[in-house]
C-alpha positions as CSV (number, residue, x, y, z in Angstrom):
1,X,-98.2,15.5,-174.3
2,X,-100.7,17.5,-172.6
3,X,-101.0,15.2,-170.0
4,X,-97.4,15.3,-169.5
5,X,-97.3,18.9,-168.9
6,X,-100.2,18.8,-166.7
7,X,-98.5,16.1,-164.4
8,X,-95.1,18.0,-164.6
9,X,-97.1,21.6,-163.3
10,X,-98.8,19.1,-160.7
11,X,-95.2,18.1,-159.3
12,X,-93.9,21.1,-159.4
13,X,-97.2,22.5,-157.0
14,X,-96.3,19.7,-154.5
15,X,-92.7,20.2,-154.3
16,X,-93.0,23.8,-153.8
17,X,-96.0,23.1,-151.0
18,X,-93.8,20.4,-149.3
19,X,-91.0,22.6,-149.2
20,X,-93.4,25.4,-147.8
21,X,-94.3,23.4,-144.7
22,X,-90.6,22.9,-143.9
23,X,-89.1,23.9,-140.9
24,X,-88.2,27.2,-141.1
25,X,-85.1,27.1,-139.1
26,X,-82.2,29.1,-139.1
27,X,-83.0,32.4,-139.4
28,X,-81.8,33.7,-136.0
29,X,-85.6,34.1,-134.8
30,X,-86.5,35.3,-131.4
31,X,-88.6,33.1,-129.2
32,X,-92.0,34.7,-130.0
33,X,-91.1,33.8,-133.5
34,X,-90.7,30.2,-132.6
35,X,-93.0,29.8,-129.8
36,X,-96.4,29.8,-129.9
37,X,-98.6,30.2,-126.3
38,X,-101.6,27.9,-126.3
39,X,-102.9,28.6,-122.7
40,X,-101.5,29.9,-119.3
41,X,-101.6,27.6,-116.9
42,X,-102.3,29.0,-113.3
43,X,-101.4,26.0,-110.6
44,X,-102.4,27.6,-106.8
45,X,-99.0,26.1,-104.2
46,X,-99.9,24.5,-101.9
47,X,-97.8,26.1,-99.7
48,X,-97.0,29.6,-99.5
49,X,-94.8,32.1,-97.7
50,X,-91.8,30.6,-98.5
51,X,-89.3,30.0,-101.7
52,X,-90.8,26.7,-103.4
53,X,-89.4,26.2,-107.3
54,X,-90.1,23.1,-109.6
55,X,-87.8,20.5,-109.5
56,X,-89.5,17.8,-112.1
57,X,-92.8,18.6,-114.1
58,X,-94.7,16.0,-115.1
59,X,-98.1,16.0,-117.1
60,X,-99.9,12.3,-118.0
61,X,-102.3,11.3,-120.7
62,X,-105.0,12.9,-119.3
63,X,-103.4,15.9,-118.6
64,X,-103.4,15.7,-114.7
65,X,-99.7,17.7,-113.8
66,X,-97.4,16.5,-111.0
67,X,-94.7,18.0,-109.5
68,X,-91.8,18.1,-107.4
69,X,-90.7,20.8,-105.0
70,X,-89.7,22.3,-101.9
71,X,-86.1,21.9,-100.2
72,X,-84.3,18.8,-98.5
73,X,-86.1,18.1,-95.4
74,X,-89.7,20.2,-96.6
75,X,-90.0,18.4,-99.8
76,X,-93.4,17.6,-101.3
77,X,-95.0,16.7,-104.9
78,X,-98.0,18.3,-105.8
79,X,-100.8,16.7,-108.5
80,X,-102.9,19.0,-110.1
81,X,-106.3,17.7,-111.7
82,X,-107.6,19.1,-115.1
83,X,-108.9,22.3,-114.1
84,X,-105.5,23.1,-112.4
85,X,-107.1,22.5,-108.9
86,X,-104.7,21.0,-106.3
87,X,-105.9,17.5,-106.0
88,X,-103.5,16.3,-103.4
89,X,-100.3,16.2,-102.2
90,X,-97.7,13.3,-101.0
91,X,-95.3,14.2,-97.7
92,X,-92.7,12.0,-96.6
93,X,-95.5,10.6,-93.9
94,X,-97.2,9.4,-97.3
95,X,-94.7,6.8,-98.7
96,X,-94.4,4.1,-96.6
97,X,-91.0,2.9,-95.9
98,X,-89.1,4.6,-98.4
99,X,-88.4,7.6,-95.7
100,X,-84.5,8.8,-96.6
101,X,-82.9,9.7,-93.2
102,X,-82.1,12.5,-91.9
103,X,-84.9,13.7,-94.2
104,X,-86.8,13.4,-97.5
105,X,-86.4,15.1,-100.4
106,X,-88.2,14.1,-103.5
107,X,-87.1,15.3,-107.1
108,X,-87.6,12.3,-110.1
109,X,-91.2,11.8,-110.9
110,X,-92.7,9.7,-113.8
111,X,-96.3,8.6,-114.7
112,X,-96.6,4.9,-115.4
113,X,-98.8,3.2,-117.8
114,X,-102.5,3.9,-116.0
115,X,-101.2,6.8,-114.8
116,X,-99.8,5.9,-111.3
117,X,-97.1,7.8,-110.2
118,X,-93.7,6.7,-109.5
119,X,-91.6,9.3,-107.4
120,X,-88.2,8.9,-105.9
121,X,-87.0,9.6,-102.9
122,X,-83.1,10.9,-103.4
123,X,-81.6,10.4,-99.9
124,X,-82.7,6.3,-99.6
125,X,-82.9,5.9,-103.6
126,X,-86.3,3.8,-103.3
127,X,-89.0,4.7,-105.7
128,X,-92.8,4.8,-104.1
129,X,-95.8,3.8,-106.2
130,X,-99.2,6.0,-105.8
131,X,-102.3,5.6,-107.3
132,X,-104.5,8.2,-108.6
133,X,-105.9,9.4,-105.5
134,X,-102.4,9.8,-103.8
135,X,-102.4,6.2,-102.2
136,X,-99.1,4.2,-101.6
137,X,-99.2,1.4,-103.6
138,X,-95.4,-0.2,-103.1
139,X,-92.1,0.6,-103.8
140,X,-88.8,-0.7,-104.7
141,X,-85.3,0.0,-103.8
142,X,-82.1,-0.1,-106.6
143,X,-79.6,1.6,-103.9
144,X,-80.4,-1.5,-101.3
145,X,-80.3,-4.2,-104.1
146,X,-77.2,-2.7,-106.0
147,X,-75.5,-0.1,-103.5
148,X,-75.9,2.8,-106.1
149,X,-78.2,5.7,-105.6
150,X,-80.3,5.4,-109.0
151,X,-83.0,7.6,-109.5
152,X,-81.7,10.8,-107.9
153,X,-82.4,13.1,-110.5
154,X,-85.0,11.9,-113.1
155,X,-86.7,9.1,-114.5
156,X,-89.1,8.5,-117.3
157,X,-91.0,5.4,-118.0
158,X,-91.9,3.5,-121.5
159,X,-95.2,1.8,-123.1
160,X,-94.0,-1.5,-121.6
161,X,-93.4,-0.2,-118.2
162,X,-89.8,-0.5,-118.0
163,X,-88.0,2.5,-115.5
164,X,-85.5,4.4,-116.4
165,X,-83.9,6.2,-113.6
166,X,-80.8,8.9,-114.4
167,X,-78.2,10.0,-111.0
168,X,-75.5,9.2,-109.7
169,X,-73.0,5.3,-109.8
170,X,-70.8,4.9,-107.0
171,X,-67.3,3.1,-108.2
172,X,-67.9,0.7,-105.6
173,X,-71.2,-0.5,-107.0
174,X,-71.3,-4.4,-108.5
175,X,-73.3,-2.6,-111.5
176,X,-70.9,-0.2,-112.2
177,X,-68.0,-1.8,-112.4
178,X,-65.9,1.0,-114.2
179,X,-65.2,4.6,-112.8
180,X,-68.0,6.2,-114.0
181,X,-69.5,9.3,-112.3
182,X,-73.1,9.0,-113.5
183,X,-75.6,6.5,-115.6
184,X,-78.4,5.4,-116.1
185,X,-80.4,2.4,-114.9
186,X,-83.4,0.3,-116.4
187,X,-85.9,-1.6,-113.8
188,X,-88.5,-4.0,-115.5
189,X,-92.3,-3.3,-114.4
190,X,-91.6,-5.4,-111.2
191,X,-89.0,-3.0,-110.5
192,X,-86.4,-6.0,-111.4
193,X,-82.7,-4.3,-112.4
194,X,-82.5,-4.6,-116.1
195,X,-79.0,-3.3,-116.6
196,X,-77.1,0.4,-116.9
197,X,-76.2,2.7,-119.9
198,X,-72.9,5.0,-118.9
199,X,-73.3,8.1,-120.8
200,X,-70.7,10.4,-119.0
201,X,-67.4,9.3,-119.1
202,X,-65.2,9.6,-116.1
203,X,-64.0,13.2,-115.4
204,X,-66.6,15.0,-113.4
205,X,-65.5,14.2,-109.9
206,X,-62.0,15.1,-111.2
207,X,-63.3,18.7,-112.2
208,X,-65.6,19.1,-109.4
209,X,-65.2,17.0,-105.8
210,X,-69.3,17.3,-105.3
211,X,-70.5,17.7,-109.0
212,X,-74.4,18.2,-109.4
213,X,-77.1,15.1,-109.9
214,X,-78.7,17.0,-111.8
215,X,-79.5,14.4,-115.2
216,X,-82.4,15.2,-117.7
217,X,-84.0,12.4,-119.2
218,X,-86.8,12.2,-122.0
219,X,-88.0,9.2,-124.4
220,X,-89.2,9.5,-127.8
221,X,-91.6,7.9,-129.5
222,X,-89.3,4.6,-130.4
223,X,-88.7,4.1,-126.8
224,X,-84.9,5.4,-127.1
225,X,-83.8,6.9,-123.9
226,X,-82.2,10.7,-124.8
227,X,-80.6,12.4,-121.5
228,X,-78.2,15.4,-120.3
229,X,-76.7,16.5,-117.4
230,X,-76.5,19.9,-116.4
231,X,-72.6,20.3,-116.2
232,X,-71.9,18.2,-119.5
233,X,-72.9,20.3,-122.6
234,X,-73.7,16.8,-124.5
235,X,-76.3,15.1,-125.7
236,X,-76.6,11.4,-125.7
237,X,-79.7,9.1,-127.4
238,X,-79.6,5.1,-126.2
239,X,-81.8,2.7,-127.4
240,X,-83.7,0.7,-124.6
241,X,-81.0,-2.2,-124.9
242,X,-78.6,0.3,-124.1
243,X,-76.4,0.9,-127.2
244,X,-75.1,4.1,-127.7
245,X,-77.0,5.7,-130.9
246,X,-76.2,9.4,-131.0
247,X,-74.0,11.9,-129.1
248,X,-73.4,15.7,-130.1
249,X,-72.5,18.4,-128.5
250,X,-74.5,21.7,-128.0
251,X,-73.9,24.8,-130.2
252,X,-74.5,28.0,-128.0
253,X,-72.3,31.2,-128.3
254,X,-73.7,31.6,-124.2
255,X,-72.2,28.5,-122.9
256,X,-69.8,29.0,-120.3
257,X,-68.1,25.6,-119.3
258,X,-67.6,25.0,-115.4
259,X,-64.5,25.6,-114.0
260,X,-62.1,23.2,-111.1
261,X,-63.7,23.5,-108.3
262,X,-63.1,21.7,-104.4
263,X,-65.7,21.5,-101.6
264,X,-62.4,23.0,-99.4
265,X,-63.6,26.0,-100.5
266,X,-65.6,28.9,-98.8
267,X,-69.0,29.1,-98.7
268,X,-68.2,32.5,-100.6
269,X,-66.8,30.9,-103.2
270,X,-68.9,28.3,-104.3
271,X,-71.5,30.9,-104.9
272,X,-69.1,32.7,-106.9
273,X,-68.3,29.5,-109.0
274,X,-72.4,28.6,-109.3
275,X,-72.8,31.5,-111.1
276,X,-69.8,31.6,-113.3
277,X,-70.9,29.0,-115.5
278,X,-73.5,27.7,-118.0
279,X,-76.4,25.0,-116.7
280,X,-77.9,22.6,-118.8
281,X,-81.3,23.3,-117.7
282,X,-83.5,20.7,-119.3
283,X,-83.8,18.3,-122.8
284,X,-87.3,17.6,-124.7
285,X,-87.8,14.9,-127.6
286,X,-90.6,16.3,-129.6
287,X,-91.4,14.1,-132.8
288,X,-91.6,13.6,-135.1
289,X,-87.7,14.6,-135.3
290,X,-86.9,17.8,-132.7
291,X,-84.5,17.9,-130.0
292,X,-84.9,21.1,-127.6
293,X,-82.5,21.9,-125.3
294,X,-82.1,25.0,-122.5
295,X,-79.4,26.0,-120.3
296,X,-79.2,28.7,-117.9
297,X,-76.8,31.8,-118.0
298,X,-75.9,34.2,-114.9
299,X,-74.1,37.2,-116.9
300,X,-77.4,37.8,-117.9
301,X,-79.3,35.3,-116.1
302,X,-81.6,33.8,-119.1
303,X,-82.7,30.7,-120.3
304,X,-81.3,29.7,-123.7
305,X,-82.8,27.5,-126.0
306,X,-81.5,25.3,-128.8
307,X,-83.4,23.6,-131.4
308,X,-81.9,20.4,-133.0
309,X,-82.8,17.5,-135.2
310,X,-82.5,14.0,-134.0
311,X,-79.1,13.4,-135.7
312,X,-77.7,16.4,-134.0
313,X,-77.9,18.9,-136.2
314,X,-78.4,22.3,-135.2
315,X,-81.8,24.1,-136.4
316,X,-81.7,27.0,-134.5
317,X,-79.1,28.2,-131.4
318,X,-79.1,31.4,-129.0
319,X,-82.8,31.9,-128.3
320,X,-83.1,33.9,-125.3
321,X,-86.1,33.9,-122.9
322,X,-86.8,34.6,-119.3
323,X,-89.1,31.3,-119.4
324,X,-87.8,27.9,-117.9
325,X,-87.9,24.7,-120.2
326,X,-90.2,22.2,-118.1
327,X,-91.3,19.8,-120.4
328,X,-93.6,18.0,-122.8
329,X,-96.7,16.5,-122.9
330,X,-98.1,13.8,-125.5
331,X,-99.3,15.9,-127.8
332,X,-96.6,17.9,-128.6
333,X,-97.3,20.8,-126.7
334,X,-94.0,21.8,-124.6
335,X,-94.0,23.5,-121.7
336,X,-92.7,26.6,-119.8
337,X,-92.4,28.3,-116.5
338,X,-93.2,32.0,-117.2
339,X,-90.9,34.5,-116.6
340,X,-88.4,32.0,-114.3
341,X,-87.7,30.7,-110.8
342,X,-87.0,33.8,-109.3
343,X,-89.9,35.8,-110.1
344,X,-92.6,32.7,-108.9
345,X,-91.1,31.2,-106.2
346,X,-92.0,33.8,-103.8
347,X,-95.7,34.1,-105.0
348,X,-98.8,32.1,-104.2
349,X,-98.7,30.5,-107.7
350,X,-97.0,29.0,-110.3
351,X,-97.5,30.4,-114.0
352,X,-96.9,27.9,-116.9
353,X,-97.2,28.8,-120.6
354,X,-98.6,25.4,-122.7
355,X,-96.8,26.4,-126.2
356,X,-96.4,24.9,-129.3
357,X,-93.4,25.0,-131.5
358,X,-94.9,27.2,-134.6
359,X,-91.9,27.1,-137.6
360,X,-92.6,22.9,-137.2
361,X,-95.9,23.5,-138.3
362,X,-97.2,22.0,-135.2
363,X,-99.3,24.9,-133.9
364,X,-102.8,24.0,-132.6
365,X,-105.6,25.0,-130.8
366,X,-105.9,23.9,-127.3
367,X,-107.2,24.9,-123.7
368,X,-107.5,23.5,-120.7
């Protein structure tokens, strides 16, 4: 009998310790409350004197960061070593023959599997391989092979090697045989086409004549492919064969949807319609079972973030900050540009916040 009551205080101690180290979500926290800063990360530009923002952020195994910035036609992507140094950069005189014409501009980056770099170029749709020490290595082209640009916006690569690039599909292309604005397409290591996932239906180009390229990607730790796109406030999870495992939409009381909009109109007006609605600004898969996404809003411009699980529902929504979801890295740190766009673009540096997400339990100790 004793025994019995000494096992029954035992489980009652673990269930109320398990239940301790919950998440604790949903309690309309503010982002200080959910976010802890590790480190600031201080990367020196290598060019200054002029607006230069981050398209893509990148960090590998061994914590060297890449990135992509600058404008069409003065594009470059920047690799940082450990300490944060610039280690080198890569111009279009630096890839080969994957030069886009009239000019490059370079926005999807991904590290592959010994940390080589794979970065596409978004105006010919071929994707350069560099080595460590900023060296082309090769490159292959989707758009020539299949006549759709692939790899415009994003891309992230799996254990096995296989690509996954996220843009734009052309209805004339022999992959995409249906009307479908955007998708996503899978290249073995070889850079062999593997086949296409469609998460948007049709229905952008009908709202919008030009609509953004703008598609987030991120993998989690079973290899399935999760992705957004900044004027589709969705979320989609593929597995790598392509089957459609999870969609749900996002939660936000911020959101403003985008409105009709035709490239007949003034330049006037398309700055007026930029800022009248909501962009999804980024998606992270953190494990073992988080989903973070961030849009941008102009009426106060902020960055919102949203906290899900990985069946889609909502942990915590309407988290304001004036930091700019970037990323992740392997360890489950994610990542931040402090204090925005606007504010660093003009200066000689870029200021990241390494964070970790604290009511997950997943706070630790870390410094560059």
């Amino acid at each position: 009998m004793a025994r019995n009551a000494i096992r029954a205080i035992i489980s009652i101690i673990v269930l109320v310790t398990v239940a301790l180290s919950l998440p604790a979500f949903g309690k309309g926290k503010n982002f200080e409350e959910l976010f802890s800063i590790q480190d600031t990360i201080r990367l020196p530009k290598a060019k200054t004197g002029t607006a230069m923002a981050i398209h893509r952020f990148k960090i590998d195994k061994d914590e060297r960061i890449c990135l992509s910035t600058g404008p069409p036609g003065d594009s470059e992507v920047w690799f940082y070593n450990f300490q944060d140094q610039l280690a080198y950069l890569v111009r279009d005189e630096d890839i080969g023959p994957i030069r886009g014409y009239p000019y490059v501009y370079f926005k999807a980056l991904a590290f592959g599997r010994n940390s080589e770099t794979y970065i596409s170029e978004s105006v010919s749709g071929k994707v350069a391989v560099i080595d460590t020490a900023g060296k082309f290595l090769s490159y292959f082209a989707p758009r020539d092979d299949h006549n759709c640009r692939a790899g415009a916006s994003d891309m992230e690569i799996d254990e096995q090697g296989y690509v996954y690039l996220g843009g734009p599909c052309y209805q004339e292309a022999d992959i995409c045989p249906e009307a479908r604005d955007f998708c996503i397409h899978k290249y073995d290591p070889k850079g062999n086409y593997v086949r296409s996932f469609f998460p948007f239906d049709k229905g952008l180009f009908e709202l919008v004549s030009s609509p953004s390229e703008d598609v987030h990607l991120d993998l989690d730790q079973e290899g399935n492919i999760w992705c957004v796109h900044n004027m589709v406030y969705q979320v989609f999870k593929y597995s790598p064969e392509g089957e459609l495992l999870a969609k749900f939409p996002g939660q936000s009381s911020f959101y403003e949807p985008p409105t009709k909009f035709s490239d007949t109109e003034s330049e006037q007006a398309r700055r007026t319609w930029q800022t009248s609605w909501s962009k999804i600004n980024n998606l992270v898969a953190l494990e073992p079972n988080l989903i973070l996404l961030s849009l941008i809003t102009h009426s106060p411009s902020k960055s919102v973030v949203e906290i899900y699980d990985q069946d889609g529902d909502l942990l915590e929504t309407d988290i304001q900050t004036n930091h700019r979801l970037l990323g992740r890295d392997r360890q489950g740190f994610v990542y931040f540009l402090l204090d925005g766009y606007d504010k660093d673009k003009w200066s000689d540096e870029f200021r990241i916040g390494r964070f970790s997400v604290t009511s997950t339990d997943q706070s630790k100790s870390h410094t560059r």
